[in-house]
N, C-alpha and C positions, 0 to 999 in steps of 0.2 A: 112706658112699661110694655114691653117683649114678650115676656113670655103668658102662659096660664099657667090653671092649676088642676092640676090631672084632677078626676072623679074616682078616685081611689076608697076604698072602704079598709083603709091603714090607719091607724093610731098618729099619725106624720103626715103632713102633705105634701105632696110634688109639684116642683114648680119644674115647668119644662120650656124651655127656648127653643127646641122643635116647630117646625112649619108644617108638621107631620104626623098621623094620628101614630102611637105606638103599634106593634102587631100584640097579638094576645102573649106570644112570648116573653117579648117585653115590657107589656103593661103587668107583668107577675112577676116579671127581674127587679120592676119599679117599685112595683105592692111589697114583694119580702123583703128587701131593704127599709122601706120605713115602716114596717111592723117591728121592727127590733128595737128594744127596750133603751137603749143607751143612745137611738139618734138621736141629733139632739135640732131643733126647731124644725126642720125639712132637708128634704133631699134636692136639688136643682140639678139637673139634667140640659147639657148643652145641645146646642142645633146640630152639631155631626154626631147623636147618639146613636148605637146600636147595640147588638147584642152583643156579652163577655160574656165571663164564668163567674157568677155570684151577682156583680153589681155589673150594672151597662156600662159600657163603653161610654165616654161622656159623661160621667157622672162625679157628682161634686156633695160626700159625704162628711157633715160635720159630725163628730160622736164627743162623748163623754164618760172619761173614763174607759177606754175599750177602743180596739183597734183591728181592724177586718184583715187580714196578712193577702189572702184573697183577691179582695179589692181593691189592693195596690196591684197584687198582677207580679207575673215571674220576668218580669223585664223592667226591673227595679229602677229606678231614676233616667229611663228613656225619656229622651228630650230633643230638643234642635241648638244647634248653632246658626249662628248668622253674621257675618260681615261685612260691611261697608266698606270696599275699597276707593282709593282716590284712582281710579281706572273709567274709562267710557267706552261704551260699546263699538264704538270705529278702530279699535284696538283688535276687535274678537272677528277673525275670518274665519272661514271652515278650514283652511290645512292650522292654525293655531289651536282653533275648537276640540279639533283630532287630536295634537298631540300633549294637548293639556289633560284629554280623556287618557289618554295610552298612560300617559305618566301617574296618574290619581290610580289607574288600575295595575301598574307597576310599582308603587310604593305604598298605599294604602290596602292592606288585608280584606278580600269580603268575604264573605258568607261564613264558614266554619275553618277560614284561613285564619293562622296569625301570623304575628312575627319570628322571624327566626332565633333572632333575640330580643331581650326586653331593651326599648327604649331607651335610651339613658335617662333621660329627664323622667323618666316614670318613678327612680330612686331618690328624685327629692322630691314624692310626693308623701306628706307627714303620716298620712293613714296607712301606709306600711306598716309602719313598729306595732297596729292593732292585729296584724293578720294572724297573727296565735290567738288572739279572743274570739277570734269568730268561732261559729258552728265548726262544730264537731265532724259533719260531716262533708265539709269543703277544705280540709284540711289538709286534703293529697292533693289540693287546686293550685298551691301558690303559684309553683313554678307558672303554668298555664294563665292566669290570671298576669303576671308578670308580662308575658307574651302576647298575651290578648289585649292589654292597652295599646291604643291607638289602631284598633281597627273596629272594622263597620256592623259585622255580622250580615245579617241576611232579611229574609221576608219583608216588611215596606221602609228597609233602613236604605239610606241614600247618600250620596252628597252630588251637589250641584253648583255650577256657577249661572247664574242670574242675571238680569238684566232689568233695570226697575224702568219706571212711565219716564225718568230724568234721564236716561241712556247712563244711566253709572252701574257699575259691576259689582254684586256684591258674592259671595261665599255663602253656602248653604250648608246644612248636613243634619241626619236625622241618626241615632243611634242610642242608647241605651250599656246596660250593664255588664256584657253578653255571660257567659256562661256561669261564671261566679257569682253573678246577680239572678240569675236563672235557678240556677242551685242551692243557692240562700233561701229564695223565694219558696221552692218545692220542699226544703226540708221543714221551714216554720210550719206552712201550711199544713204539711203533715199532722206535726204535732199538735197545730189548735185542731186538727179535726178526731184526733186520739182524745184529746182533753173532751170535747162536744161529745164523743161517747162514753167516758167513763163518767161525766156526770150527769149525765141522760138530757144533754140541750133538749128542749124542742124546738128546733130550726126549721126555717121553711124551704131552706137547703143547705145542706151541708157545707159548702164552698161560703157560708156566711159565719162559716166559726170564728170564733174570735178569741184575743187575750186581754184580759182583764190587767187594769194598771194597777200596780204595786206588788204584780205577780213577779217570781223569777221567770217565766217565759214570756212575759213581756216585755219584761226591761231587756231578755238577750235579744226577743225580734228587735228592740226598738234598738239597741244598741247597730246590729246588722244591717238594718234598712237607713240608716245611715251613714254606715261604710258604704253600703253599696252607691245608694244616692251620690254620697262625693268620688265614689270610682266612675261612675257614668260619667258625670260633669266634667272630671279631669278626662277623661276617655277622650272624651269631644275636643277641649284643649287642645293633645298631643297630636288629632288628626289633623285640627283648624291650624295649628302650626306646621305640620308638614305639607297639607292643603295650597296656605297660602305662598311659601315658599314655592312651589310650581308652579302659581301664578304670575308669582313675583319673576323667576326664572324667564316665560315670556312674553310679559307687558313691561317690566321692567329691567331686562339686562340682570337679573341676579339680586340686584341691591334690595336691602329692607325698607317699607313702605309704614307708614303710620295707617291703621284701619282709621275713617271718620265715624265708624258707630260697631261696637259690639255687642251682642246678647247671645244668651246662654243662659236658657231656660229647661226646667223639668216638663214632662205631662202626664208622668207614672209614680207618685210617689205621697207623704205622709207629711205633716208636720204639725207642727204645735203653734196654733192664732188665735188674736183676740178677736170674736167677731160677737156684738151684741153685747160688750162690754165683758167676755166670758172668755174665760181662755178653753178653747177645744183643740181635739185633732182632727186635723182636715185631710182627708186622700182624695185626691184627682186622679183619677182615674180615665185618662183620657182629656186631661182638661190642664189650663195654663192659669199661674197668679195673673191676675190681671187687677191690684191694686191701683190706685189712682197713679200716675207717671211709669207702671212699670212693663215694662219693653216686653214683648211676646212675637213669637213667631207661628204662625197658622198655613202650612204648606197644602197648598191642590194638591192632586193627585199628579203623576209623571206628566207634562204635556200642557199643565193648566195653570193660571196663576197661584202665586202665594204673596201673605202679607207678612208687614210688618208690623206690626201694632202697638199702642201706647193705652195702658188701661183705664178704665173709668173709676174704679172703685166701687161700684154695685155692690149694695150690703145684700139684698137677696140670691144675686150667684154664688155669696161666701169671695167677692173679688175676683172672678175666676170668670175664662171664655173656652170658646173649642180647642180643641188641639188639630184639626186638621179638617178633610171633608169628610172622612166618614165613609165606611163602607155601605154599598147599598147590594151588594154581592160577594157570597162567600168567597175564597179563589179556586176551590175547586167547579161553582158555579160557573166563573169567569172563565175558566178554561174549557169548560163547554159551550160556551155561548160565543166567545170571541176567537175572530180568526188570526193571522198573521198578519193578515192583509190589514184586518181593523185598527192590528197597532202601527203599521205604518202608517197610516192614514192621524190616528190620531195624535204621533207624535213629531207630524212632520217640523220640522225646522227645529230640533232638538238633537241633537251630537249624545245616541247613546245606543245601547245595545238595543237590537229588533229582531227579536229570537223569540220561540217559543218558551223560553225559559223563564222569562220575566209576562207572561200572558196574562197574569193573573192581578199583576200591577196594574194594567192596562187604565186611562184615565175614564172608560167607559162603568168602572166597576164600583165608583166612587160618587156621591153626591157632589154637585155642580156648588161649589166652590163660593159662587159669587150669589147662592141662596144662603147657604151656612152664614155669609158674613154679613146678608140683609139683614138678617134672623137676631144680629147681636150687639146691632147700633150703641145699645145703650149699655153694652160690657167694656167696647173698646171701641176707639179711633185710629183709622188707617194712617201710616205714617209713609209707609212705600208698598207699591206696589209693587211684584215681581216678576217675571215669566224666565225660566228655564232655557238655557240653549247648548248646557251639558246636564247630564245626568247618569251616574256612576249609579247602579243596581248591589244590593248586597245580595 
């Protein structure tokens, strides 16, 4: 046993996998979350926790009946890809490095770029024929949403090619729902926090409203938050396909490659589990399934390792581990604090942008990687180790 259990004066207890005492900020993000009436046995907090908007970062909320819109977070089914290519590191030189960079930044969209046109393969994805049920107010989106598949978006979204402890190559990428999952997220939220004041909640923040199951506005979030979820997931797909086709391009002459291991995991989103013989919904909020056998991806920050991972099945985490390391500074902090000089320094022997633009990424700003996954022995087992030697910035 990993974790404790916070000293909270909450109706709920906290269990926390933290190595790390909380600050009073978020020893009260932790207290409002299990004082509300519908969690259901405790709230468990992963080892990269920190502070959100409503619930912490890192945080693994079962409930009953009742669903936080909140604490999933406006970046709807943000998650990671991963690849195992049949490729070895004696392949990867620096003029290859470059221009496998140049090409990922030539055909893959970032920050608030998209496509010029939509995808093809993005029209046989089946959740199209819903995009008239959605919200009401994402309705002038389609086109844009059309557009926006298969690209990266921005802030700590990435993709990377890797190199594990074996010298084998694998495919990386971090990315989410972008703006149509953002705009889902802002318009529910709205409305559970309209609903929180016409019925006079007493909330211990308002970011903690909620909708009640067998309402019509929570069957339309719930219906939404899983468009979006399966647009994130397919998101990641259309990149990891045109990803690895530049890979493919040059380690391999062009030709199509058999991947030896795929995953494709959420670390922002909702769903319905049995846990304690009880069927609830669970949001991860910063955190990954980690059932017994199931595959997770846990990336460092830019510069540092990341895993692979195979889950334990931990009934106290709700099955669940970190999603990554964890901020230990804002980015506006980090841009104060760190210089140019620091991110050269920190990201030497990595093929990526070293510009003030990305400062705030920096691997200084982030919790040290290889404490988070001390922290979680008993959530998962390391399957590959990783380290970075491109990385593409959204």
């Amino acid at each position: 046993m990993s974790y404790q259990q916070l000293k909270l004066s909450a109706p709920k207890s906290v269990l926390s996998w933290a190595n790390h005492d909380l600050g009073p900020a978020e020893t009260q993000m932790a207290k409002n979350v299990a004082s509300l009436p519908f969690v259901y046995k405790h709230v468990a907090l992963m080892p990269d926790v920190h502070l959100g908007k409503g619930a912490l970062v890192g945080s693994v909320v079962a409930t009953k009946d009742a669903v936080i819109p909140a604490a999933v977070g406006v970046d709807i089914g943000c998650g990671m890809g991963a690849m195992q290519m049949p490729f070895t590191a004696n392949q990867l030189d620096s003029k290859v490095l470059k221009q496998i960079r140049l090409d990922i930044e030539a055909t893959i969209p970032v920050g608030f770029n998209q496509n010029d046109e939509a995808d093809k393969s993005v029209y046989n994805w089946q959740r199209w024929q819903d995009f008239k049920h959605l919200h009401s107010g994402v309705q002038h989106l389609e086109k844009k949403a059309l557009r926006q598949m298969g690209s990266l978006g921005g802030g700590n979204h990435f993709i990377e090619v890797c190199v594990d402890s074996e010298d084998q190559v694998w495919l990386m990428l971090h990315s989410g729902s972008r703006n149509i999952g953002n705009m889902l997220a802002q318009n529910h939220i709205r409305t559970a926090k309209e609903l929180a004041k016409l019925a006079e909640m007493k909330l211990p923040d308002l970011d903690l409203a909620y909708f009640v199951a067998g309402t019509p506005e929570f069957a339309a979030y719930w219906r939404d938050l899983q468009w979006a979820q399966d647009y994130a997931r397919y998101n990641r797909e259309v990149m990891m396909a045109r990803f690895k086709r530049i890979v493919e391009k040059h380690l391999a002459g062009g030709k199509p490659t058999k991947p030896v291991l795929s995953v494709n995991c959420h670390h922002n989103y909702a769903e319905q589990e049995m846990h304690y013989g009880e069927q609830v919904y669970v949001t991860r909020k910063g955190a990954v399934r980690a059932r017994q056998e199931d595959y997770g991806i846990i990336p460092g920050s830019m510069g540092a390792k990341s895993y692979i991972v195979k889950g334990k099945g931990n009934l106290e985490s709700y099955c669940s581990c970190s999603h990554g390391a964890g901020r230990t500074m804002s980015r506006t902090k980090a841009k104060k604090h760190f210089t140019l000089d620091d991110l050269i320094e920190q990201t030497q022997g990595v093929e990526c942008r070293k510009d003030k633009g990305i400062l705030d990424e920096i691997p200084g700003a982030y919790k040290p990687i290889e404490e988070v996954m001390a922290n979680q022995s008993d959530l998962v087992e390391v399957v590959a180790t990783l380290k970075q030697v491109v990385c593409v910035k959204g």
